[in-house]
N, C-alpha and C positions, 0 to 999 in steps of 0.2 A: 954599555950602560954606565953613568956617570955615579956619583954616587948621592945624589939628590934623586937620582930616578927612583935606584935597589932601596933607599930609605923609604920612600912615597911606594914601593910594593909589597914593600914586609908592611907597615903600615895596616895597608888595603884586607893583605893576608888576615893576621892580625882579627881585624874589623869584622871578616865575613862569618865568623860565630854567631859574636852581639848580633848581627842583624837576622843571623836566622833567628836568633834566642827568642826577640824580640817579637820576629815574624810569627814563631809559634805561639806565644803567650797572646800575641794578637786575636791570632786565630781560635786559641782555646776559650777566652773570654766571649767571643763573640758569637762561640758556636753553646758558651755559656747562658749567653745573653737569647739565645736563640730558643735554647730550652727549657729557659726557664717564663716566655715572653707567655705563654700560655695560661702560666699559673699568678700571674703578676696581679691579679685580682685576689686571690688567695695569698700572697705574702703581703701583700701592703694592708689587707685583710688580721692577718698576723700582727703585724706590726703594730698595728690600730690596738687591737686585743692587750697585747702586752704593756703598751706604752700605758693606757688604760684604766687596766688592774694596777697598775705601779702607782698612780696619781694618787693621791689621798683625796684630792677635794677638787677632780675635776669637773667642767660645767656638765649639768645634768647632757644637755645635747647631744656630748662629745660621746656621753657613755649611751645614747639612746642609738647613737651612729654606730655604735661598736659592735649593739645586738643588731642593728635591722640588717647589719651589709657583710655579717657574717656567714658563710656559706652553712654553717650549722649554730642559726641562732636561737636555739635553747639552751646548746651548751653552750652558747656566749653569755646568756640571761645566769644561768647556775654557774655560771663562773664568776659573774659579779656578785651576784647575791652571797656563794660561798666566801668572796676576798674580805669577808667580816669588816667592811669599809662601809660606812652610815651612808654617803654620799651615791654607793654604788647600790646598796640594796633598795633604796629609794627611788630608783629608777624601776631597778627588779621588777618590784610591786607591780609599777604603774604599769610595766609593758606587760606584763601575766592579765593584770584588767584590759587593755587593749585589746589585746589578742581574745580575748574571752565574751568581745562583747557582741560577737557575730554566731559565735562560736556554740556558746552555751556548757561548754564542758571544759575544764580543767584540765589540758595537757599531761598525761597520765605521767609524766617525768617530773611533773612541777607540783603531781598533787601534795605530797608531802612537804614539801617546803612554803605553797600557800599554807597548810596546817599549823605549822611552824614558825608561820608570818604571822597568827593569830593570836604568839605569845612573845612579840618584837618588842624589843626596850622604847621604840618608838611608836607612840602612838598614833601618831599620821599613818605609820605601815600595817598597825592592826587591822584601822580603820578599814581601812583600802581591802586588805586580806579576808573581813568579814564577807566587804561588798560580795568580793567575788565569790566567796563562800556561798552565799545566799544565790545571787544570780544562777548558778552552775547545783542548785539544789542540793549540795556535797550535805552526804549522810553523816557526818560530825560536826554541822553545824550548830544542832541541839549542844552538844559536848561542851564545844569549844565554848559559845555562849557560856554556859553553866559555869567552867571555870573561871572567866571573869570575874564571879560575883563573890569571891575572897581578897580580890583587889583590897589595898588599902585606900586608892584612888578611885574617888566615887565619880570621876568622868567613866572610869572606867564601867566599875561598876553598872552602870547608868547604858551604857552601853550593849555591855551583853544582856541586859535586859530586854534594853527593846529588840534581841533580834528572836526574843522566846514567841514573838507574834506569829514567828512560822511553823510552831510546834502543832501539832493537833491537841485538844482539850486533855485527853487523856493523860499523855504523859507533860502537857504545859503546864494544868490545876499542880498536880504536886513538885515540880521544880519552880513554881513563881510565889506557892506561900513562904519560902525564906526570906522574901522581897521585904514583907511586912513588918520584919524586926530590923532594916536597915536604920542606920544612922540619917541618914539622905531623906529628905521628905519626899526627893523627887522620883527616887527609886522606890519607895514605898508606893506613890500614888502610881507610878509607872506599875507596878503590882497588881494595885486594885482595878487599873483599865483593864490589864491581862484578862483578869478572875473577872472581871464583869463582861467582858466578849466570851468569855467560854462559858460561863453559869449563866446568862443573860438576868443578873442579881444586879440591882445598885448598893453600893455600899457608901454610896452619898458625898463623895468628894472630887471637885473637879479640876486639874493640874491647873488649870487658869487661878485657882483658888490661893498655890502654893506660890510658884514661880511666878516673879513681878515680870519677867521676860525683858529686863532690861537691864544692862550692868552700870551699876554705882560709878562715876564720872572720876570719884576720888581712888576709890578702891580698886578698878578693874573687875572685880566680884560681883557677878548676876546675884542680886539681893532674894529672899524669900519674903513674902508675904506674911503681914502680921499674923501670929494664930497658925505660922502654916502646921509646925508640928504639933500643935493641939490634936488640928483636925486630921491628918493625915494618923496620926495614932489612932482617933477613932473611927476611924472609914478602917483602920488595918483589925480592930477591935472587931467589928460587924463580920468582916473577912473571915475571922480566926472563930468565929459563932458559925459560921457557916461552915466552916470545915470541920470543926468536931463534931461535925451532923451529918456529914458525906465523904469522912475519910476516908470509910470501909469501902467505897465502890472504887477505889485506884492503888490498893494492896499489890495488884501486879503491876504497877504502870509505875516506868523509870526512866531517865533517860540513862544508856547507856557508860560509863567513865569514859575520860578521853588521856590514856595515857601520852605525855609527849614524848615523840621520836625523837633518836639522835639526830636530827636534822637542826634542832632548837641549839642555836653558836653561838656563842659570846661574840658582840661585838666590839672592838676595841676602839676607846678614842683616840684620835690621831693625834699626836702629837704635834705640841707647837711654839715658836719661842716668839715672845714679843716685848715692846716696853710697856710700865705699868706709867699712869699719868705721874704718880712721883719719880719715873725717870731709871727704877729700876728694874733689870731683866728677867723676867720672867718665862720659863719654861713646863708646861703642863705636867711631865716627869718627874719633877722639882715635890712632888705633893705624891708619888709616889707613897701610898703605908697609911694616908688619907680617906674619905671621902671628901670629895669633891663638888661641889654644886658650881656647875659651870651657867653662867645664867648671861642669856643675850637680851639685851633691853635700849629701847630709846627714849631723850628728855622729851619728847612732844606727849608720853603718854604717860598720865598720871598714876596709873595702876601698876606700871615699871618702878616709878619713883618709890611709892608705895610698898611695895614689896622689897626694896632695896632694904625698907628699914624692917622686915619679916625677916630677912634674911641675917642681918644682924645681931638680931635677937637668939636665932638658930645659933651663930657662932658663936656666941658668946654662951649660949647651953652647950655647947657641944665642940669646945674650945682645942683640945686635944685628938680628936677625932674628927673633924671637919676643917674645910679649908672653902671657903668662898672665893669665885672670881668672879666680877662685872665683866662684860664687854659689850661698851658701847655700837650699837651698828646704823648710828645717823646717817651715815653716808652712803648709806647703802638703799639701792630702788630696788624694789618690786616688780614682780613680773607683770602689774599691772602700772608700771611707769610713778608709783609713789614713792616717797621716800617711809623708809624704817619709822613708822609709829603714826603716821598722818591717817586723817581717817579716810575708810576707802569708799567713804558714802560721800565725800567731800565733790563738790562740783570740778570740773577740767580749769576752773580758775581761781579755784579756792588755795591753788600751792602749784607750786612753781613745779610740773614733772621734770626730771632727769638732773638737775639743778640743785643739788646738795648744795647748805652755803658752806662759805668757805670751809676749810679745814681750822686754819686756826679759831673761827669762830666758835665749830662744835667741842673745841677744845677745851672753850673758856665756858660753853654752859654746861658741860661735863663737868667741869671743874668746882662750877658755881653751884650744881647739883649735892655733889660729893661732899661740899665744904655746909654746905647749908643744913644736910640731913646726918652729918657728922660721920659716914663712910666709913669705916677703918680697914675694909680689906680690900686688897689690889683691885684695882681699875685701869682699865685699857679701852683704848679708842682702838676700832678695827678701821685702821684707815682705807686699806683695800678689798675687804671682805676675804683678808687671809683666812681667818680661823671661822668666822662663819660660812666660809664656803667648806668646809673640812664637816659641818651639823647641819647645812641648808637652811639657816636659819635667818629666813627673809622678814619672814612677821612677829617680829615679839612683840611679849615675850614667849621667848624660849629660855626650858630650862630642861638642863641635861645633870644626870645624877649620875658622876661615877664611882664606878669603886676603888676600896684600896688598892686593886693590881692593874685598873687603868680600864676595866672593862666597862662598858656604858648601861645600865640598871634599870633607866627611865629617862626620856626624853619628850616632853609637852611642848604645845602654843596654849599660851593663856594662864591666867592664875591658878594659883593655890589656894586654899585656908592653912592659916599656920601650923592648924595640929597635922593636916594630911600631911606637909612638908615634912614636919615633925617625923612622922609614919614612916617615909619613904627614907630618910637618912638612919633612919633603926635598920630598915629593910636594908638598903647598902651596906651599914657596920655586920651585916648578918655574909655568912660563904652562902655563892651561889653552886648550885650543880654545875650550870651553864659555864662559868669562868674557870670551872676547875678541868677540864674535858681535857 
Protein backbone atom coordinates (compact mmCIF):
# COMPACT_ATOMS: atom_id res chain seq x y z
CA UNK A 1 0.00 0.00 0.00
CA UNK A 2 1.44 3.35 -1.26
CA UNK A 3 1.17 6.01 0.80
CA UNK A 4 -1.76 7.96 -0.92
CA UNK A 5 -3.69 4.76 -0.47
CA UNK A 6 -3.07 4.22 4.02
CA UNK A 7 -3.83 8.33 3.86
CA UNK A 8 -7.27 7.83 1.75
CA UNK A 9 -8.05 4.94 4.64
CA UNK A 10 -7.40 6.58 7.78
CA UNK A 11 -9.37 9.29 6.12
CA UNK A 12 -12.29 6.88 5.35
CA UNK A 13 -11.73 5.55 9.10
CA UNK A 14 -11.77 8.67 10.41
CA UNK A 15 -15.30 9.55 8.48
CA UNK A 16 -17.14 6.47 9.48
CA UNK A 17 -18.44 8.26 12.99
CA UNK A 18 -19.71 11.47 11.31
CA UNK A 19 -21.78 9.34 9.13
CA UNK A 20 -23.15 7.21 11.74
CA UNK A 21 -23.51 10.40 13.92
CA UNK A 22 -25.29 11.87 11.27
CA UNK A 23 -27.23 8.66 10.47
CA UNK A 24 -28.54 8.61 13.97
CA UNK A 25 -29.57 12.26 14.27
CA UNK A 26 -31.28 11.39 11.05
CA UNK A 27 -33.03 8.95 12.23
CA UNK A 28 -34.06 10.32 15.57
CA UNK A 29 -35.54 13.46 13.85
CA UNK A 30 -37.56 11.56 11.74
CA UNK A 31 -38.91 9.12 14.09
CA UNK A 32 -39.45 12.68 15.75
CA UNK A 33 -41.22 13.93 13.08
CA UNK A 34 -43.06 10.81 13.07
CA UNK A 35 -44.41 11.24 16.54
CA UNK A 36 -45.20 14.24 16.66
CA UNK A 37 -47.17 14.16 12.90
CA UNK A 38 -50.37 13.30 14.90
CA UNK A 39 -50.51 16.06 17.08
CA UNK A 40 -49.41 18.82 14.31
CA UNK A 41 -52.97 20.02 14.54
CA UNK A 42 -52.55 20.84 18.09
CA UNK A 43 -49.04 22.58 17.90
CA UNK A 44 -49.63 24.62 15.10
CA UNK A 45 -52.95 25.10 17.18
CA UNK A 46 -50.47 26.32 20.00
CA UNK A 47 -48.55 28.22 18.07
CA UNK A 48 -51.53 30.15 16.69
CA UNK A 49 -52.54 30.79 20.58
CA UNK A 50 -49.39 32.11 21.63
CA UNK A 51 -48.33 34.16 18.80
CA UNK A 52 -51.94 35.58 19.43
CA UNK A 53 -52.01 36.46 22.96
CA UNK A 54 -48.60 38.27 22.36
CA UNK A 55 -49.97 40.69 19.36
CA UNK A 56 -51.40 43.73 20.86
CA UNK A 57 -53.62 44.86 18.11
CA UNK A 58 -54.02 41.88 16.03
CA UNK A 59 -56.89 41.70 13.18
CA UNK A 60 -60.10 40.80 14.92
CA UNK A 61 -60.08 37.34 12.38
CA UNK A 62 -56.82 36.28 13.40
CA UNK A 63 -58.00 36.16 16.97
CA UNK A 64 -61.64 34.59 15.95
CA UNK A 65 -59.17 31.84 14.10
CA UNK A 66 -57.37 31.15 17.33
CA UNK A 67 -60.69 30.43 19.36
CA UNK A 68 -62.64 28.35 16.62
CA UNK A 69 -59.53 25.95 15.64
CA UNK A 70 -58.67 25.50 19.06
CA UNK A 71 -58.94 21.94 20.38
CA UNK A 72 -60.43 23.57 23.73
CA UNK A 73 -62.00 26.70 22.50
CA UNK A 74 -63.26 28.22 25.81
CA UNK A 75 -60.13 28.15 27.29
CA UNK A 76 -58.86 29.76 24.06
CA UNK A 77 -61.91 32.57 24.37
CA UNK A 78 -60.78 33.04 28.63
CA UNK A 79 -57.43 33.32 27.50
CA UNK A 80 -57.97 36.12 25.32
CA UNK A 81 -60.48 37.78 27.27
CA UNK A 82 -58.17 37.35 30.50
CA UNK A 83 -54.76 38.75 28.26
CA UNK A 84 -56.32 42.28 29.54
CA UNK A 85 -55.66 43.19 25.59
CA UNK A 86 -58.86 45.65 24.32
CA UNK A 87 -58.51 44.15 20.92
CA UNK A 88 -58.74 40.51 22.28
CA UNK A 89 -61.60 40.91 24.61
CA UNK A 90 -63.58 42.39 21.87
CA UNK A 91 -63.63 39.44 19.91
CA UNK A 92 -64.37 37.47 23.40
CA UNK A 93 -67.61 39.05 23.62
CA UNK A 94 -68.62 38.52 20.25
CA UNK A 95 -67.82 34.91 20.09
CA UNK A 96 -69.77 34.24 23.84
CA UNK A 97 -72.95 35.99 21.66
CA UNK A 98 -72.16 33.57 18.88
CA UNK A 99 -72.05 30.64 20.50
CA UNK A 100 -75.22 31.57 22.69
CA UNK A 101 -77.41 32.30 19.98
CA UNK A 102 -78.54 28.66 19.33
CA UNK A 103 -77.82 27.80 22.49
CA UNK A 104 -79.79 29.92 24.98
CA UNK A 105 -77.58 29.38 27.89
CA UNK A 106 -74.38 30.82 28.95
CA UNK A 107 -71.44 28.40 28.94
CA UNK A 108 -71.21 27.68 32.76
CA UNK A 109 -67.31 28.71 32.49
CA UNK A 110 -68.03 31.98 30.93
CA UNK A 111 -70.88 32.93 33.08
CA UNK A 112 -68.93 35.09 35.27
CA UNK A 113 -66.92 36.82 32.94
CA UNK A 114 -70.12 37.82 30.71
CA UNK A 115 -71.13 39.37 34.29
CA UNK A 116 -67.87 40.99 34.45
CA UNK A 117 -68.25 42.08 30.70
CA UNK A 118 -71.24 43.99 32.02
CA UNK A 119 -68.78 46.46 33.89
CA UNK A 120 -66.08 46.64 30.63
CA UNK A 121 -64.34 50.21 30.19
CA UNK A 122 -65.71 49.61 26.90
CA UNK A 123 -68.86 50.12 25.98
CA UNK A 124 -69.34 48.32 22.79
CA UNK A 125 -68.46 45.22 25.18
CA UNK A 126 -71.09 46.07 27.88
CA UNK A 127 -73.31 46.45 25.25
CA UNK A 128 -72.82 43.02 23.59
CA UNK A 129 -72.63 41.48 27.42
CA UNK A 130 -76.12 42.90 28.24
CA UNK A 131 -77.50 41.25 24.78
CA UNK A 132 -76.46 38.10 26.06
CA UNK A 133 -77.49 38.62 29.44
CA UNK A 134 -81.00 39.21 28.46
CA UNK A 135 -81.17 36.36 25.60
CA UNK A 136 -79.79 33.46 28.17
CA UNK A 137 -82.47 35.14 30.85
CA UNK A 138 -79.20 35.13 33.49
CA UNK A 139 -80.74 35.89 37.06
CA UNK A 140 -78.39 39.06 37.55
CA UNK A 141 -79.69 40.78 34.77
CA UNK A 142 -82.11 42.84 37.03
CA UNK A 143 -78.63 43.60 39.19
CA UNK A 144 -76.37 44.40 36.64
CA UNK A 145 -78.96 46.71 34.95
CA UNK A 146 -79.52 48.56 38.24
CA UNK A 147 -75.80 49.33 38.73
CA UNK A 148 -75.57 51.11 35.52
CA UNK A 149 -77.73 53.70 36.71
CA UNK A 150 -74.75 55.56 39.02
CA UNK A 151 -72.92 56.04 35.64
CA UNK A 152 -71.81 59.36 35.21
CA UNK A 153 -72.41 58.57 31.38
CA UNK A 154 -75.90 58.88 30.59
CA UNK A 155 -75.52 56.47 27.37
CA UNK A 156 -74.94 54.44 29.95
CA UNK A 157 -77.23 55.36 32.09
CA UNK A 158 -79.74 55.08 29.44
CA UNK A 159 -78.98 51.79 28.96
CA UNK A 160 -79.44 49.82 31.92
CA UNK A 161 -82.64 51.31 31.93
CA UNK A 162 -84.10 50.04 29.22
CA UNK A 163 -83.10 46.51 30.04
CA UNK A 164 -85.40 47.02 33.41
CA UNK A 165 -88.28 46.11 30.75
CA UNK A 166 -87.57 42.48 31.58
CA UNK A 167 -88.26 42.91 35.35
CA UNK A 168 -91.68 41.96 36.42
CA UNK A 169 -93.84 45.01 37.84
CA UNK A 170 -93.13 44.09 41.34
CA UNK A 171 -89.64 44.39 41.88
CA UNK A 172 -89.39 46.88 38.25
CA UNK A 173 -92.15 49.85 39.96
CA UNK A 174 -89.40 50.50 42.74
CA UNK A 175 -85.96 50.14 40.89
CA UNK A 176 -87.33 52.59 37.96
CA UNK A 177 -88.67 55.53 40.23
CA UNK A 178 -84.75 56.78 40.72
CA UNK A 179 -85.22 57.18 36.92
CA UNK A 180 -87.29 60.33 37.66
CA UNK A 181 -84.66 62.55 39.29
CA UNK A 182 -82.17 61.72 36.41
CA UNK A 183 -80.37 64.49 34.83
CA UNK A 184 -81.17 63.03 31.18
CA UNK A 185 -84.60 63.85 29.99
CA UNK A 186 -84.38 60.68 28.12
CA UNK A 187 -83.77 58.36 31.04
CA UNK A 188 -86.32 60.11 32.83
CA UNK A 189 -89.00 59.60 30.18
CA UNK A 190 -87.36 56.13 29.61
CA UNK A 191 -88.75 55.94 33.45
CA UNK A 192 -92.12 57.02 32.88
CA UNK A 193 -92.73 54.36 29.81
CA UNK A 194 -91.43 51.66 32.41
CA UNK A 195 -94.20 52.90 35.23
CA UNK A 196 -96.67 53.21 32.73
CA UNK A 197 -96.45 49.39 31.19
CA UNK A 198 -96.47 48.18 34.70
CA UNK A 199 -99.21 50.67 36.55
CA UNK A 200 -101.15 50.87 33.02
CA UNK A 201 -101.11 54.96 34.48
CA UNK A 202 -100.30 57.77 31.89
CA UNK A 203 -98.18 60.22 33.19
CA UNK A 204 -98.55 62.25 29.92
CA UNK A 205 -95.32 62.45 28.20
CA UNK A 206 -94.16 60.95 24.98
CA UNK A 207 -90.15 60.35 24.32
CA UNK A 208 -91.04 61.55 20.66
CA UNK A 209 -91.84 64.75 22.81
CA UNK A 210 -88.18 64.89 24.20
CA UNK A 211 -85.70 63.46 21.75
CA UNK A 212 -85.47 65.39 18.18
CA UNK A 213 -84.10 61.80 17.13
CA UNK A 214 -81.60 63.40 15.00
CA UNK A 215 -77.99 64.62 15.70
CA UNK A 216 -77.01 68.51 15.12
CA UNK A 217 -74.74 68.27 11.65
CA UNK A 218 -72.29 70.89 13.65
CA UNK A 219 -72.27 69.37 16.98
CA UNK A 220 -72.44 65.47 16.49
CA UNK A 221 -74.96 65.75 19.57
CA UNK A 222 -78.53 64.18 19.26
CA UNK A 223 -80.37 67.67 20.23
CA UNK A 224 -83.45 67.50 22.77
CA UNK A 225 -86.54 69.11 22.02
CA UNK A 226 -87.68 72.60 23.07
CA UNK A 227 -89.42 72.23 26.61
CA UNK A 228 -88.15 68.74 26.86
CA UNK A 229 -87.05 69.05 30.57
CA UNK A 230 -90.02 71.11 31.43
CA UNK A 231 -92.11 68.23 30.56
CA UNK A 232 -90.23 65.40 31.42
CA UNK A 233 -89.98 66.92 34.99
CA UNK A 234 -93.73 66.94 35.07
CA UNK A 235 -94.66 63.62 33.69
CA UNK A 236 -91.75 62.53 36.63
CA UNK A 237 -93.95 64.87 39.05
CA UNK A 238 -97.47 62.79 38.24
CA UNK A 239 -95.00 59.65 38.71
CA UNK A 240 -93.78 60.71 42.08
CA UNK A 241 -97.90 61.42 43.03
CA UNK A 242 -98.46 58.11 42.27
CA UNK A 243 -96.00 56.49 44.18
CA UNK A 244 -96.65 58.11 47.45
CA UNK A 245 -100.13 56.47 47.08
CA UNK A 246 -98.68 52.90 46.32
CA UNK A 247 -95.36 52.77 47.95
CA UNK A 248 -96.66 50.53 50.71
CA UNK A 249 -97.73 47.61 48.27
CA UNK A 250 -93.61 46.90 47.24
CA UNK A 251 -92.01 47.19 51.04
CA UNK A 252 -90.89 43.61 50.22
CA UNK A 253 -89.89 43.95 46.59
CA UNK A 254 -86.08 44.58 45.59
CA UNK A 255 -83.89 43.77 43.33
CA UNK A 256 -81.25 41.85 44.67
CA UNK A 257 -77.35 43.81 44.99
CA UNK A 258 -74.97 42.55 42.35
CA UNK A 259 -71.67 42.43 44.02
CA UNK A 260 -68.64 42.33 41.21
CA UNK A 261 -66.51 39.23 41.08
CA UNK A 262 -62.82 39.06 40.86
CA UNK A 263 -63.29 38.41 37.45
CA UNK A 264 -63.78 42.49 36.76
CA UNK A 265 -59.56 43.31 35.19
CA UNK A 266 -58.00 46.12 34.47
CA UNK A 267 -57.52 46.53 31.11
CA UNK A 268 -54.24 48.07 29.95
CA UNK A 269 -53.61 50.40 26.96
CA UNK A 270 -51.16 49.15 24.73
CA UNK A 271 -48.56 51.04 24.27
CA UNK A 272 -47.42 52.99 21.26
CA UNK A 273 -44.72 55.27 19.61
CA UNK A 274 -45.49 57.49 16.79
CA UNK A 275 -44.83 60.98 15.14
CA UNK A 276 -47.06 63.97 16.35
CA UNK A 277 -47.97 66.40 12.92
CA UNK A 278 -45.17 68.83 14.41
CA UNK A 279 -42.64 66.20 13.86
CA UNK A 280 -42.17 65.11 17.32
CA UNK A 281 -42.00 61.50 18.93
CA UNK A 282 -44.42 60.56 20.79
CA UNK A 283 -44.96 57.54 23.04
CA UNK A 284 -48.32 56.77 25.05
CA UNK A 285 -45.92 55.92 28.41
CA UNK A 286 -44.45 59.21 27.91
CA UNK A 287 -47.91 60.62 29.88
CA UNK A 288 -47.40 58.05 32.45
CA UNK A 289 -48.63 59.98 36.18
CA UNK A 290 -51.58 61.55 33.77
CA UNK A 291 -54.95 61.02 32.59
CA UNK A 292 -55.18 60.72 29.28
CA UNK A 293 -57.89 61.24 26.80
CA UNK A 294 -56.77 59.26 23.78
CA UNK A 295 -59.52 60.45 21.16
CA UNK A 296 -59.73 58.88 17.52
CA UNK A 297 -61.37 61.25 14.97
CA UNK A 298 -61.76 62.12 11.31
CA UNK A 299 -61.92 65.80 9.16
CA UNK A 300 -65.09 64.61 7.14
CA UNK A 301 -66.97 64.69 10.44
CA UNK A 302 -67.90 67.94 11.97
CA UNK A 303 -68.78 66.75 15.45
CA UNK A 304 -64.95 65.41 15.57
CA UNK A 305 -63.86 68.79 14.76
CA UNK A 306 -66.24 70.09 17.18
CA UNK A 307 -65.21 68.36 20.01
CA UNK A 308 -61.51 68.81 19.33
CA UNK A 309 -62.35 72.25 20.48
CA UNK A 310 -64.29 70.45 24.04
CA UNK A 311 -61.39 68.82 24.45
CA UNK A 312 -59.30 71.88 24.72
CA UNK A 313 -61.11 73.51 27.01
CA UNK A 314 -60.81 70.16 29.30
CA UNK A 315 -57.01 70.72 29.03
CA UNK A 316 -56.79 73.80 29.68
CA UNK A 317 -59.17 73.16 33.07
CA UNK A 318 -57.38 70.35 33.76
CA UNK A 319 -53.76 71.34 32.65
CA UNK A 320 -51.64 69.46 35.32
CA UNK A 321 -53.56 66.38 35.43
CA UNK A 322 -54.65 65.73 31.94
CA UNK A 323 -52.87 65.20 28.72
CA UNK A 324 -54.93 65.14 25.31
CA UNK A 325 -53.90 63.07 22.19
CA UNK A 326 -55.68 63.41 18.51
CA UNK A 327 -55.32 60.83 16.17
CA UNK A 328 -56.43 61.27 13.07
CA UNK A 329 -57.73 57.88 11.26
CA UNK A 330 -58.66 59.30 7.51
CA UNK A 331 -57.15 56.56 6.12
CA UNK A 332 -58.58 54.07 7.44
CA UNK A 333 -61.93 51.88 5.94
CA UNK A 334 -64.47 50.24 7.45
CA UNK A 335 -65.77 47.09 7.55
CA UNK A 336 -68.39 48.23 5.39
CA UNK A 337 -65.74 49.56 2.68
CA UNK A 338 -66.12 53.51 3.96
CA UNK A 339 -63.65 55.47 4.79
CA UNK A 340 -63.04 56.90 8.80
CA UNK A 341 -66.04 59.61 9.01
CA UNK A 342 -68.00 59.37 5.72
CA UNK A 343 -71.41 58.84 6.10
CA UNK A 344 -72.64 55.21 6.00
CA UNK A 345 -76.15 56.20 4.64
CA UNK A 346 -74.11 57.64 1.78
CA UNK A 347 -74.94 55.97 -1.63
CA UNK A 348 -72.12 53.24 -3.41
CA UNK A 349 -71.15 56.55 -5.38
CA UNK A 350 -71.27 59.05 -3.25
CA UNK A 351 -67.28 58.34 -2.12
CA UNK A 352 -64.76 56.67 -3.58
CA UNK A 353 -64.79 52.86 -1.35
CA UNK A 354 -61.26 51.49 -0.34
CA UNK A 355 -59.53 54.76 -1.89
CA UNK A 356 -58.27 57.01 0.93
CA UNK A 357 -56.75 60.07 -0.99
CA UNK A 358 -53.56 60.48 -0.76
CA UNK A 359 -51.59 60.58 2.30
CA UNK A 360 -49.98 63.64 1.92
CA UNK A 361 -53.19 65.23 1.17
CA UNK A 362 -55.01 64.06 4.62
CA UNK A 363 -51.91 65.47 5.95
CA UNK A 364 -52.58 68.97 4.72
CA UNK A 365 -56.36 68.93 5.93
CA UNK A 366 -55.23 67.65 9.32
CA UNK A 367 -53.10 70.32 9.35
CA UNK A 368 -55.57 72.87 8.07
CA UNK A 369 -57.86 71.62 10.69
CA UNK A 370 -55.49 71.90 13.72
CA UNK A 371 -54.33 75.39 12.50
CA UNK A 372 -57.77 76.84 11.98
CA UNK A 373 -59.31 75.67 15.30
CA UNK A 374 -55.95 76.65 17.06
CA UNK A 375 -55.16 72.66 18.43
CA UNK A 376 -52.36 72.83 20.99
CA UNK A 377 -52.04 69.32 21.98
CA UNK A 378 -50.31 66.52 19.91
CA UNK A 379 -51.79 65.44 16.74
CA UNK A 380 -51.00 62.25 14.79
CA UNK A 381 -52.02 60.88 11.57
CA UNK A 382 -52.44 57.01 11.92
CA UNK A 383 -51.07 56.44 8.68
CA UNK A 384 -51.46 52.54 8.96
CA UNK A 385 -54.01 51.90 11.55
CA UNK A 386 -51.12 51.23 13.92
CA UNK A 387 -52.62 52.50 17.05
CA UNK A 388 -56.18 52.27 16.03
CA UNK A 389 -55.93 48.81 15.47
CA UNK A 390 -54.30 48.31 19.19
CA UNK A 391 -58.66 50.27 20.27
CA UNK A 392 -60.58 48.85 17.11
CA UNK A 393 -61.48 52.06 16.47
CA UNK A 394 -62.99 52.07 13.07
CA UNK A 395 -65.88 54.68 13.53
CA UNK A 396 -65.29 57.72 15.22
CA UNK A 397 -65.38 59.30 17.11
CA UNK A 398 -63.71 57.20 19.60
CA UNK A 399 -62.65 58.18 22.83
CA UNK A 400 -60.75 56.21 25.18
CA UNK A 401 -59.97 57.62 28.89
CA UNK A 402 -56.93 56.33 30.65
CA UNK A 403 -55.64 56.48 33.69
CA UNK A 404 -52.63 57.55 35.38
CA UNK A 405 -50.91 53.96 35.54
CA UNK A 406 -51.93 53.32 31.93
CA UNK A 407 -55.17 51.23 32.67
CA UNK A 408 -58.16 52.09 30.20
CA UNK A 409 -61.36 53.60 32.47
CA UNK A 410 -63.91 54.32 29.44
CA UNK A 411 -63.80 53.74 26.03
CA UNK A 412 -67.05 55.14 23.52
CA UNK A 413 -68.27 55.74 19.72
CA UNK A 414 -69.79 59.07 19.58
CA UNK A 415 -69.98 62.27 21.62
CA UNK A 416 -70.01 63.68 24.62
CA UNK A 417 -71.51 66.89 26.44
CA UNK A 418 -68.73 68.73 28.05
CA UNK A 419 -69.72 68.31 31.69
CA UNK A 420 -70.16 64.35 31.20
CA UNK A 421 -66.40 64.63 29.72
CA UNK A 422 -65.92 66.74 32.63
CA UNK A 423 -67.26 63.73 34.98
CA UNK A 424 -65.34 60.99 33.43
CA UNK A 425 -61.64 62.66 33.80
CA UNK A 426 -62.73 63.33 37.78
CA UNK A 427 -63.65 59.64 37.60
CA UNK A 428 -60.06 58.68 36.10
CA UNK A 429 -58.05 61.32 38.53
CA UNK A 430 -60.04 59.12 41.25
CA UNK A 431 -57.87 55.06 42.17
CA UNK A 432 -59.74 52.39 40.80
CA UNK A 433 -60.13 48.87 42.61
CA UNK A 434 -59.87 47.28 39.19
CA UNK A 435 -56.27 48.89 38.30
CA UNK A 436 -54.93 48.12 41.76
CA UNK A 437 -55.58 44.03 41.67
Amino acid sequence: MNTTEFMDSITRTKSRPRVRLRTALLGVALIATLAAWPFRGLISSRILERGTLANDSPPPELVEEMIDTSPHPHQALLSAWNSGKAAHRDVSIFEVRKWVSSADRIPEEMESMVRAAAFDPNLNVREIAFRILRKCHDSALGALAEAQLSDCDPEVRLMGAEYFRWLNADVGIPAAIPLLDDSDPRVVVTGLKLLERWTHQKFGVKLTEIAAGVYDEKTGLKEFRSGSQTKSKAGAERAKAWWTEHRAEFTSAAITPFTPSSDIQPVLAADFESSTMDGRTLRLSDFRGKTVLLYFWATPRPGCVSELEDFMALQQKNSNQLAVIAVSVDTVVDDDGDLAGEDDDAGPHDHAHHHPPPLNQIRQNVARVVMDHGIAFPVIVDDHFAIGGKFDATEPPVTVVIDSLGFIRRQFTGRRRLPVLEAMVEEANQPSKASHK
